[in-house]
KOLBATI-57116 format. One line per field, with one value per residue (C-alpha): residue number from 1; x, y, z. Coordinates in steps of 0.25 Angstrom, whole numbers, plus 5000, padded with zeros to 4 digits. Example, Ala and Ser with C-alpha at 12.3 -4.5 7.8 and 13.67 -1.06 7.14 Angstrom:
% residues 2
num <- [1	2] .
u <- [5049	5055] .
v <- [4982	4996] .
w <- [5031	5029] .
This chain:
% residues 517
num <- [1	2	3	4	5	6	7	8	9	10	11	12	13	14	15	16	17	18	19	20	21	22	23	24	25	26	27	28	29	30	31	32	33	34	35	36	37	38	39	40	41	42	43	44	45	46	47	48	49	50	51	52	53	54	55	56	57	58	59	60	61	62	63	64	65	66	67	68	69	70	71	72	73	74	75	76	77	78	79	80	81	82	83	84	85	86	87	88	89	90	91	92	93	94	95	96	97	98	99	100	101	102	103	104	105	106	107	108	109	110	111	112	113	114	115	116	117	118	119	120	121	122	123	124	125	126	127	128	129	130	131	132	133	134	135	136	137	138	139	140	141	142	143	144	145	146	147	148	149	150	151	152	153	154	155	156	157	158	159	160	161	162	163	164	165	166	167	168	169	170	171	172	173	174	175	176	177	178	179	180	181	182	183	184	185	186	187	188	189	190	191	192	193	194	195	196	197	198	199	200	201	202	203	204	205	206	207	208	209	210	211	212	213	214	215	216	217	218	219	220	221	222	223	224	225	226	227	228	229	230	231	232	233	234	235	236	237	238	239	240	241	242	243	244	245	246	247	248	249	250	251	252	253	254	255	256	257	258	259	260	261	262	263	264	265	266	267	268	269	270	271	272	273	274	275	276	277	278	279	280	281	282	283	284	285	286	287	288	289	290	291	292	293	294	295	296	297	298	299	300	301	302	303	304	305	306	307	308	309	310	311	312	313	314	315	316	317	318	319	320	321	322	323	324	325	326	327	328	329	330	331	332	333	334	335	336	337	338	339	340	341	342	343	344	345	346	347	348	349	350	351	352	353	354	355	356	357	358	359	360	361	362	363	364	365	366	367	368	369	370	371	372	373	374	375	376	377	378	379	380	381	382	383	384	385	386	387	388	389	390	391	392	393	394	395	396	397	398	399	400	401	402	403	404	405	406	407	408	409	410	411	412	413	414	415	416	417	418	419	420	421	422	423	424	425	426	427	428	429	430	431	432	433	434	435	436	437	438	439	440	441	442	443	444	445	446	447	448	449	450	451	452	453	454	455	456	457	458	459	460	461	462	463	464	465	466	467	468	469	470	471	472	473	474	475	476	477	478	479	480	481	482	483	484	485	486	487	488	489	490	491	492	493	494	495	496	497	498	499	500	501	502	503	504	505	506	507	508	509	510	511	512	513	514	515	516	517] .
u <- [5484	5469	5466	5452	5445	5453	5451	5437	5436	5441	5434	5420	5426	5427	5415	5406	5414	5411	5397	5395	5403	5392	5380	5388	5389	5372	5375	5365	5357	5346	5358	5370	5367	5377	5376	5388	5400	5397	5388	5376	5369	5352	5352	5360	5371	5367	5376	5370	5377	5377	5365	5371	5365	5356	5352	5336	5329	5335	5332	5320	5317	5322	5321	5308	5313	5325	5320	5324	5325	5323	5325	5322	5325	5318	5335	5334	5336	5348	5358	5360	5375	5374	5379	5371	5376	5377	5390	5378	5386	5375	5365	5378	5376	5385	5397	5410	5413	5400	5403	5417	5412	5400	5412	5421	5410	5400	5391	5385	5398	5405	5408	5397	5386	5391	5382	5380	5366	5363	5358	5364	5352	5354	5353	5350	5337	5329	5321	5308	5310	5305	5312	5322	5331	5342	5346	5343	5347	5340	5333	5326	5313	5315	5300	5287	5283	5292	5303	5316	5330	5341	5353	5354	5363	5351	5340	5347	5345	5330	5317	5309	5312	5304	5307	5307	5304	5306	5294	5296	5285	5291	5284	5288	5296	5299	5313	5312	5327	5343	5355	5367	5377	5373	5368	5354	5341	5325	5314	5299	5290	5275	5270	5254	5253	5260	5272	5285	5295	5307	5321	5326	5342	5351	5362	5373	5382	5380	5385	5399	5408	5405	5390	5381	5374	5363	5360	5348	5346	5344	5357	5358	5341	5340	5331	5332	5345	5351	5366	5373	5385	5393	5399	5412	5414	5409	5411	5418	5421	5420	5420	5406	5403	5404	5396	5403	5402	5396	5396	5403	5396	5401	5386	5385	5381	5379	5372	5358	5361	5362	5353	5350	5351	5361	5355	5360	5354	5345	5338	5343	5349	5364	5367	5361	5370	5376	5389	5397	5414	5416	5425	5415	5403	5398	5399	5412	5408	5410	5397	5394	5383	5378	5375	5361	5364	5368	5355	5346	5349	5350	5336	5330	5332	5328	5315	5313	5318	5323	5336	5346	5352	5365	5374	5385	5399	5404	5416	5426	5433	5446	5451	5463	5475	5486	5495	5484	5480	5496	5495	5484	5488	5477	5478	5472	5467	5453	5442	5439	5448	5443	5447	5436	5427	5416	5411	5399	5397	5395	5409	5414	5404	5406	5422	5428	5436	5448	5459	5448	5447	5433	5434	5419	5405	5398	5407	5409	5423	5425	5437	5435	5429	5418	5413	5412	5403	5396	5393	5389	5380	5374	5370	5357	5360	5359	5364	5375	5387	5400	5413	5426	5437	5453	5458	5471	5477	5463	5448	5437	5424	5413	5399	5394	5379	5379	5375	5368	5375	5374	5369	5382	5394	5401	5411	5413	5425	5436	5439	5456	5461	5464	5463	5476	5481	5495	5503	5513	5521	5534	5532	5539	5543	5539	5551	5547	5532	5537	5528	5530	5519	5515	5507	5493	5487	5479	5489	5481	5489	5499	5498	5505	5513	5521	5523	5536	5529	5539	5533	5522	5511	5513	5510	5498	5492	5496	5497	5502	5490	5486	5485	5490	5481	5485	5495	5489	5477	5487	5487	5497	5501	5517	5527	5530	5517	5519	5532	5528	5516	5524	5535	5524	5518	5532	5534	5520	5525	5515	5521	5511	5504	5491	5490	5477	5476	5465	5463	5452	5444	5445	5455	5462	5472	5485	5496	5511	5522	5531	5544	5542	5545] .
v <- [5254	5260	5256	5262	5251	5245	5257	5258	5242	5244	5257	5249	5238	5246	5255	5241	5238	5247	5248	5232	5235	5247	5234	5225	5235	5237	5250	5248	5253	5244	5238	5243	5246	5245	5256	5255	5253	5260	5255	5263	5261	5262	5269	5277	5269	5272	5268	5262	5270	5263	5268	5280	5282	5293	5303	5306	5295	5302	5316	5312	5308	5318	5330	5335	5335	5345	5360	5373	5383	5397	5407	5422	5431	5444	5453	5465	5478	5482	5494	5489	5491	5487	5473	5460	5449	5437	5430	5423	5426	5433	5421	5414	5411	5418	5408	5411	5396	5395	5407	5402	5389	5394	5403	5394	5383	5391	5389	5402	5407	5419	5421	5432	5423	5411	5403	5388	5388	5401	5409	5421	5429	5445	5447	5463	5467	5479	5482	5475	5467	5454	5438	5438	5428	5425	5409	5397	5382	5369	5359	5347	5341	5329	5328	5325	5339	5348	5348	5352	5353	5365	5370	5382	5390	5391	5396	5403	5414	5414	5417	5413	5398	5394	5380	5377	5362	5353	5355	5371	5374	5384	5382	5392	5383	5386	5383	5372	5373	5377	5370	5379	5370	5360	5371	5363	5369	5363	5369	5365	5366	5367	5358	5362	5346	5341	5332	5334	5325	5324	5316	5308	5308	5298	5292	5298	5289	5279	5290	5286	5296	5295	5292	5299	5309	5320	5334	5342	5355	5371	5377	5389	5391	5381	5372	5357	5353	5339	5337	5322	5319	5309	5312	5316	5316	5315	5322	5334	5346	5358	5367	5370	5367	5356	5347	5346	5333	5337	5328	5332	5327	5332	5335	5349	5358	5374	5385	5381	5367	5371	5362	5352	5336	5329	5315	5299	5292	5286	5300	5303	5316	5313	5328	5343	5352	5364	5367	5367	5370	5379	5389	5395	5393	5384	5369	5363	5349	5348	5351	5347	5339	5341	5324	5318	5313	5328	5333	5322	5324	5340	5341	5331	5341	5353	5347	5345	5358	5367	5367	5357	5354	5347	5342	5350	5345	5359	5358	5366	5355	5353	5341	5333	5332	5323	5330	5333	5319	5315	5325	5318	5303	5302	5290	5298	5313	5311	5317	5332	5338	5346	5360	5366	5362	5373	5375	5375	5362	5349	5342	5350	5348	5332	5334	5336	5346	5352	5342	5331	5324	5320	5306	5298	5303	5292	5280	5291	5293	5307	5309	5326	5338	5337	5324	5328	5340	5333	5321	5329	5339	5325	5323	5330	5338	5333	5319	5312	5308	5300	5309	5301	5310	5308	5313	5313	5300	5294	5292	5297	5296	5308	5308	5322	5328	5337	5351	5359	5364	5380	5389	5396	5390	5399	5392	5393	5403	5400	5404	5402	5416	5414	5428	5432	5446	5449	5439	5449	5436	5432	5421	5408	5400	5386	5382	5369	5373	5386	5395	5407	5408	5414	5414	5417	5429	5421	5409	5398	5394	5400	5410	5408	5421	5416	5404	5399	5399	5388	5378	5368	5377	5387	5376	5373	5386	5390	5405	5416	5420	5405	5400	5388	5382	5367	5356	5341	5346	5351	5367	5376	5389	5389	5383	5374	5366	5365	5360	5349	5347	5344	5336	5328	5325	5321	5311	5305	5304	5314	5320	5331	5341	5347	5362	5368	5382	5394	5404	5414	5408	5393	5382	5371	5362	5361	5349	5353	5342	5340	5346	5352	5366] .
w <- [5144	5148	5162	5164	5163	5173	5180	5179	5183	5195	5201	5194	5203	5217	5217	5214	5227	5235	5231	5234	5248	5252	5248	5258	5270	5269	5262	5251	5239	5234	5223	5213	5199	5187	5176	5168	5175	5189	5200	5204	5217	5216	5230	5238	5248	5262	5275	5286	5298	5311	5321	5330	5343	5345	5355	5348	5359	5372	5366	5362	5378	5384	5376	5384	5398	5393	5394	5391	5404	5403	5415	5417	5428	5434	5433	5440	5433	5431	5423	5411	5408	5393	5394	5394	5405	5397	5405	5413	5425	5432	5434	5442	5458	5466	5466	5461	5458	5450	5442	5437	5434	5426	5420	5417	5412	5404	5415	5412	5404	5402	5388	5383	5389	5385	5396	5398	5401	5401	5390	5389	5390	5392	5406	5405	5413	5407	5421	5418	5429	5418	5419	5408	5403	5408	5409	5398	5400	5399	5410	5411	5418	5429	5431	5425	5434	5428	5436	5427	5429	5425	5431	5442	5434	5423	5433	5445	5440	5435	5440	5429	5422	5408	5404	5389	5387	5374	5366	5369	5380	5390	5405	5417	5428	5443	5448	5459	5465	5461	5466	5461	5466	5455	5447	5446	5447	5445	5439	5439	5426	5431	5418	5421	5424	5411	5414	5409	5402	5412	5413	5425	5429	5425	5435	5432	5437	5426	5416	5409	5402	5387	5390	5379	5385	5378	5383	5381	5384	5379	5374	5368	5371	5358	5366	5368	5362	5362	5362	5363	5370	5381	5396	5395	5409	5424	5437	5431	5441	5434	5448	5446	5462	5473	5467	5451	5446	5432	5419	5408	5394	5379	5374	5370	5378	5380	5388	5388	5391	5406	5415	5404	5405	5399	5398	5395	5385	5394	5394	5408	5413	5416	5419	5418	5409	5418	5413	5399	5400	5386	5383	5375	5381	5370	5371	5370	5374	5389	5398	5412	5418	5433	5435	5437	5450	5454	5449	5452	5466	5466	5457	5467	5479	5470	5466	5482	5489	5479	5484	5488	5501	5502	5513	5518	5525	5527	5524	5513	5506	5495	5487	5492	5484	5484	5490	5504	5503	5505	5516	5523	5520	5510	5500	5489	5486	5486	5495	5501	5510	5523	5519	5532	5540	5541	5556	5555	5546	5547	5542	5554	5563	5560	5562	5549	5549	5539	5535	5533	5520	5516	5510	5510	5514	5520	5512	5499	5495	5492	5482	5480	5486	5476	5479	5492	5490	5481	5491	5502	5494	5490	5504	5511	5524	5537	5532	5540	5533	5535	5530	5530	5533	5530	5543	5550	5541	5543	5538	5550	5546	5552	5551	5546	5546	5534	5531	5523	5512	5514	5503	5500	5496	5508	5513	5526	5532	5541	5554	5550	5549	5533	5532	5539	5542	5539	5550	5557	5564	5556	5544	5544	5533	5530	5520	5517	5514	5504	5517	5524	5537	5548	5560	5557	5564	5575	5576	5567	5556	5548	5536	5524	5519	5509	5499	5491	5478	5475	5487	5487	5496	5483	5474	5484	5483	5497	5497	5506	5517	5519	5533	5536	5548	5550	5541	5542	5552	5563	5563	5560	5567	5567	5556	5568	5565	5550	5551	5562	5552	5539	5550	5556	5540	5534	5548	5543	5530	5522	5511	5512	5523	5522	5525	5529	5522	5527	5515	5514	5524	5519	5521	5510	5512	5506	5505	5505	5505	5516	5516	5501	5499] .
């Protein structure tokens, strides 16, 4: 039997189906025609896709505030050995910690000048004494005057700044003020009377992870680019410096981005670019916001003096662990422990000394080191604060006039004899601790001159050449006193004592259990 008029029935049958099904769903032409035996349509079918979101009215609004920044700088002459300096490392302050994390961050980068906001630029100078090129990031204005916003790292070391905006007009700037510890600086366009379209900061602490956010900026030197994203996370430490508390987002960002805004949909700044974490130095989708509410205040005193002021406590600070808090009878391991008190500052001078941990500033809890450098560098000199302090099994509260923050990051030294010669008196073993000790040379505590690599104090990073000086805030200068120490711990039922430890000219604290070895 021939089935191919079955056959052709029933595929006839289907596409008319699928035809009427298309006319249902809105998906229309202006009707269906019959030629023959197969349906044709009179116009092409077209879907009616959903209305996306889109980007183009922030962009649109913003877009003139964001500028390119140019800076040149008057190099001396120097012997040209044949190679051109591109690992951007030369425009870095002097600060070990800032260099690794520019390292390690593309900051500037390392990788045959594979720089985050920095252009690698040939930094070679021929003798003539002439500005040349030698930094390229992005900026933004925050007034109808001209002021404009970029990072430190991008200007630090120029002496001449040319700020490109939106519609391609380059107009000569003055920088106004840095803050390296933010890695924040502000420049000033004078606009010949002429106002400028500027941007205002958001609140930042109305942003949520998975917020869409949009960055604008220069990378690559390409000019105003746009690229879309949302936050990915908040208060990241990236060891960067006291005051980290950057926000991550996934928009796409690269060298040349540096000092640009990252705004809401609102059109607000949420963040300024400053950092990217890449292997390669190009985008991987991980970048690093310095938040509104950290710039807003930082510009704020820039614009003012130039320079910003913060409070100082003066002391040299550590995180507390489980196993410190345990030995201090602390119900959890948050706020800052009191490695030092520097003589000659104010946390002294009010009474705090080492062994204290920092738990509130005027009614603030305070759950890490940072947090606490970042709530007093919030604070102006000269203002009085309350610090409550975890002391002795119990909360004091002192009342401390704040400092200036010094221009180095110097800490302070010690007068503790960290720096031991040779001790000629015989060493004694602490068993149960996995230490051998001594007498230190003037009496004051006792020096470490061997570790069992198999004990806890190994495993704490105690090494041979530390001084121990005091256990539970009660000093040390004989095994005698450590083994009434850890006696008088294990009586009050601690599971833990906290040893103070001087090593090249600064103190930390360690916890060891009690009767461990």
């Amino acid at each position: 039997m021939n089935n191919a008029p079955n056959s052709h029935s029933r595929t006839r049958k289907r596409l008319m189906a699928a035809v009427a099904s298309l006319a249902v769903v809105g998906t229309v032409g202006a009707g269906m025609l019959a030629t023959g035996t197969a349906p044709v349509l009179a116009d092409a079918v077209r879907v009616e896709a959903p209305q996306m979101p889109s980007f183009a009215d922030v962009v649109e609004h913003v877009s003139p505030a964001v500028v390119s920044v140019k800076v040149k700088a008057k190099l001396q002459p120097t012997a040209d050995d044949g190679s051109d300096n591109q690992d951007g490392f030369d425009n870095l302050p002097d600060n070990p910690q800032l260099r690794r994390f520019f390292k390690e961050f593309r900051g500037f980068g390392d990788q045959g000048g594979q720089q985050f906001g920095m252009r690698p630029f040939n930094h070679r100078n021929h003798g003539n004494g002439e500005p040349r090129p030698v930094a390229q990031g992005s900026g933004f204005f925050i007034s109808e005057d001209g002021y404009l916003v970029t990072n430190n790292h991008v200007v630090s070391e120029g002496s001449d700044f040319t700020v490109v905006t939106n519609d391609g007009k380059e107009l000569d700037a003055k920088l106004i003020g840095t803050d390296p510890r933010t890695d924040l600086a502000v420049l000033k366009v004078d606009g010949g009377g002429n106002k400028f379209t500027y941007v205002d900061f958001a609140d930042d602490s109305k942003i949520r992870i998975g917020d869409w956010v949009v960055a604008v900026g220069n990378p690559f030197g390409l000019g105003g680019t746009v690229t879309a994203g949302i936050v990915s996370a908040r208060g990241r430490d990236i060891g960067a410096g006291p005051y980290d508390d950057f926000i991550q987002i996934d928009a796409s960002v690269n060298r040349g981005n540096s000092g640009g805004p990252t705004f809401n949909l609102n059109g607000q700044v949420i963040g300024i670019n400053t950092a990217i974490f890449s292997p390669s130095g190009g985008s991987v989708g991980i970048a690093f916001d310095i938040p509104a509410s950290t710039a807003k205040q930082v510009v704020q005193d820039l614009m003012k003096s130039g320079s910003v002021q913060r409070g100082w406590l003066g002391v040299e600070i550590q995180p507390v662990t489980s196993d410190i808090a345990e030995s201090l009878g602390l119900k959890s391991d948050k706020g800052a422990l009191v490695s030092s008190a520097q003589d000659a500052g104010p946390g002294k001078k009010a009474g705090i000394t080492a062994g204290d941990v920092i738990t509130q500033v005027d009614g603030k809890d305070i759950d890490s080191p940072k947090e606490l450098a970042r709530t007093i560098g919030g604070y102006s000199p000269g203002k009085s604060v309350d610090v409550t302090v975890w002391r002795d099994g119990k909360s004091e509260t002192v009342k401390v006039d704040l400092g200036t923050l010094p221009a180095s990051d110097k800490q302070a030294s010690n007068d503790d004899n960290s720096k031991q010669s040779a001790p000629a008196a015989k060493p004694d073993t602490l068993a149960d601790l996995g230490l051998t000790v001594t007498k230190a040379e003037k009496g004051k505590g006792l020096v470490v001159t061997d570790v069992d690599p198999d004990s806890d104090a190994a495993d704490r990073g105690i090494q041979p050449g530390d001084v121990i000086t005091s256990i539970n805030s009660n000093e040390v200068n004989t095994t005698d006193d450590v083994s009434k120490a850890m006696t008088d711990a294990a009586k009050a039922g601690r599971k833990a004592v906290l040893m103070q430890i001087t090593r090249d000219d600064s103190n930390r604290f360690v916890a060891l259990p009690v009767g461990k070895g």
